[in-house]
PASEBA-1860 file (N, C-alpha, C; in nm, 3 decimals):
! residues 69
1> XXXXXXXX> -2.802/-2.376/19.720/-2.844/-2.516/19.722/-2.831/-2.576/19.583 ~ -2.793/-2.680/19.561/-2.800/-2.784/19.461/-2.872/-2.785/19.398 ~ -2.951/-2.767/19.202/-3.030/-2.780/19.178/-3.144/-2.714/19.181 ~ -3.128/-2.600/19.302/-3.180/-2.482/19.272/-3.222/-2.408/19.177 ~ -3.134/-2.385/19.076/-3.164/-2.313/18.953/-3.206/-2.341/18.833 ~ -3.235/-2.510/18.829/-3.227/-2.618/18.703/-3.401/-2.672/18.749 ~ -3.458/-2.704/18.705/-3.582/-2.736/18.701/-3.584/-2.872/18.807 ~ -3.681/-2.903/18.901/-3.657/-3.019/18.971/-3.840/-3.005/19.015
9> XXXXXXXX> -3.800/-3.146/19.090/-3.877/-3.148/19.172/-3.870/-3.160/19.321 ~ -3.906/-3.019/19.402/-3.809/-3.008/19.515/-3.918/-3.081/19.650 ~ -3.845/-3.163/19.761/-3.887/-3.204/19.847/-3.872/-3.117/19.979 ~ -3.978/-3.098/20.030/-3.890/-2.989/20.194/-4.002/-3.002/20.305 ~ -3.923/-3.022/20.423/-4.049/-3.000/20.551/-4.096/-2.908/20.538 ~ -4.217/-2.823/20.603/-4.242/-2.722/20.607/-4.324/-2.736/20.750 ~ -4.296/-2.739/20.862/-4.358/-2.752/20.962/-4.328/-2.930/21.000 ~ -4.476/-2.973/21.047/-4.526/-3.104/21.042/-4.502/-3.189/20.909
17> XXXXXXXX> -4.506/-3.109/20.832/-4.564/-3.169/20.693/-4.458/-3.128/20.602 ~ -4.476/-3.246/20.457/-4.401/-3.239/20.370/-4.470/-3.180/20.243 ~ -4.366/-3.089/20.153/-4.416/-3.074/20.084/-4.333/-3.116/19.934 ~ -4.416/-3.150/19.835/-4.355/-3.164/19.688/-4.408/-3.074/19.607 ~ -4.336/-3.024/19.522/-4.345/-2.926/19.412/-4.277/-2.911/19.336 ~ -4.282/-2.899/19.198/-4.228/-2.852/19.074/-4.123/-2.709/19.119 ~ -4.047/-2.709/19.069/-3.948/-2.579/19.090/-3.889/-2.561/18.939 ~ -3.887/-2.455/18.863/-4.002/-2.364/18.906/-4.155/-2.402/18.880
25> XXXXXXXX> -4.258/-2.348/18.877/-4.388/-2.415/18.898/-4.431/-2.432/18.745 ~ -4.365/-2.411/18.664/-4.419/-2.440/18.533/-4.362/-2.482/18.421 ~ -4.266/-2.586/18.567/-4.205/-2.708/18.472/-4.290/-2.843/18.446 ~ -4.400/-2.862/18.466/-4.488/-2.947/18.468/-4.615/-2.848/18.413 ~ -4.691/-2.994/18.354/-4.838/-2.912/18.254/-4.915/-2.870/18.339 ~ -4.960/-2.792/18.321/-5.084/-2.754/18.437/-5.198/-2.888/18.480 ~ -5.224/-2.928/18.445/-5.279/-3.056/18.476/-5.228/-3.155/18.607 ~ -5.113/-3.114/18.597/-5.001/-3.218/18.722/-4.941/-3.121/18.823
33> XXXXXXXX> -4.888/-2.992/18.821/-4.835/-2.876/18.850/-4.842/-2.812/18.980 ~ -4.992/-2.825/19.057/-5.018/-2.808/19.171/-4.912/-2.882/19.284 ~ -4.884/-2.811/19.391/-4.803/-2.874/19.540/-4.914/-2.963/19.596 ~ -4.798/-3.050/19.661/-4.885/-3.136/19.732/-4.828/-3.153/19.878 ~ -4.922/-3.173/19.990/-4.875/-3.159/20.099/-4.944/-3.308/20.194 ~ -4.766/-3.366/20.262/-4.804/-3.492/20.305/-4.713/-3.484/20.420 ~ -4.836/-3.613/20.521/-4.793/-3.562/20.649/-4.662/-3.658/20.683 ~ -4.596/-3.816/20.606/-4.525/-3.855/20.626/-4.437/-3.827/20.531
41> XXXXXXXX> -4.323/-3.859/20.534/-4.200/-3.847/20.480/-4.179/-3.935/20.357 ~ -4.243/-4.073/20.368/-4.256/-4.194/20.262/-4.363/-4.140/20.211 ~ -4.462/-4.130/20.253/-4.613/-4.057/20.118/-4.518/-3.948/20.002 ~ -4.405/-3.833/20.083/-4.406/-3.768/20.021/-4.334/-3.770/19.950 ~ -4.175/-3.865/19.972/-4.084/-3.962/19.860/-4.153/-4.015/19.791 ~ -4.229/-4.098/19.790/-4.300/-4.184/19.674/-4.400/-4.065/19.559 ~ -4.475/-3.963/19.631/-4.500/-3.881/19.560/-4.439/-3.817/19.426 ~ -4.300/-3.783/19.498/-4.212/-3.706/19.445/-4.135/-3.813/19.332
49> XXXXXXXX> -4.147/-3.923/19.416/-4.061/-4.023/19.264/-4.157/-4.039/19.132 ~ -4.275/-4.064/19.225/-4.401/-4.055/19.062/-4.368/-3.959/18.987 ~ -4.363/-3.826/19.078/-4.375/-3.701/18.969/-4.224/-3.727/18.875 ~ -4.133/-3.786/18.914/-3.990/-3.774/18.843/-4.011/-3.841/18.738 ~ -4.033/-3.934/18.774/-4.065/-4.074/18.653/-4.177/-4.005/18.545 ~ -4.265/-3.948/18.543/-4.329/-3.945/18.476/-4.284/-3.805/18.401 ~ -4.251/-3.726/18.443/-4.195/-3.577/18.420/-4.034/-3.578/18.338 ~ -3.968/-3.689/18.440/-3.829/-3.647/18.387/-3.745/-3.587/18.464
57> XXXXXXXX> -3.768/-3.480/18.542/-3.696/-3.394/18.658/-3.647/-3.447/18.770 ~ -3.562/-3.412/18.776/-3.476/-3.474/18.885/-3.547/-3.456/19.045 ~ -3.470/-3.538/19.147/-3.573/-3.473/19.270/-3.462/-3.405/19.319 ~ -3.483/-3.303/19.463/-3.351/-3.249/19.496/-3.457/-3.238/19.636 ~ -3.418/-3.328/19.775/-3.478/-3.382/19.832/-3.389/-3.242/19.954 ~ -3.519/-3.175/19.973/-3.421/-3.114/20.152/-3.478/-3.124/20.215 ~ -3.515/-3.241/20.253/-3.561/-3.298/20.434/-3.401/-3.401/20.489 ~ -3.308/-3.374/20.413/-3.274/-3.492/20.434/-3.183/-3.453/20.638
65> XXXXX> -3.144/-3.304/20.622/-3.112/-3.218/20.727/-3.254/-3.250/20.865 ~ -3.379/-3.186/20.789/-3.484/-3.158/20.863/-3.517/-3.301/20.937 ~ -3.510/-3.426/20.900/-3.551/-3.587/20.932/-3.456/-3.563/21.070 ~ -3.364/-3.565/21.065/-3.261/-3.576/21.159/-3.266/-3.447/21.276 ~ -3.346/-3.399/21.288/-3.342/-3.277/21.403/-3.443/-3.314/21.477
END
């Protein structure tokens, strides 16, 4: 996968729910660093753009497969 190996902030279904997280987990300060888990798809884009903007890290979004099934 894309971005995989480079520090991001990765987006992915995981069931029902979305999740955002730092990849790897301690590319962000511990203060911000924790996953977060959201039940729509827009909570969890907008999440994930905060964390970019403020961090720097790119997003590398894989729901984009999972939306469409």
């Amino acid at each position: 996968m894309t971005g995989a190996a480079n520090p991001h902030i990765s987006l992915r279904k995981d069931g029902p729910f979305y999740r955002v997280q730092p990849i790897p987990a301690d590319a962000l300060p511990p203060s911000i660093r924790q996953s977060e888990t959201h039940i729509g798809h827009l909570s969890a884009t907008m999440a994930a753009k905060v964390l970019s903007q403020a961090s720097g890290l790119p997003i590398v979004d894989y729901t984009v497969k999972a939306i469409g099934q």
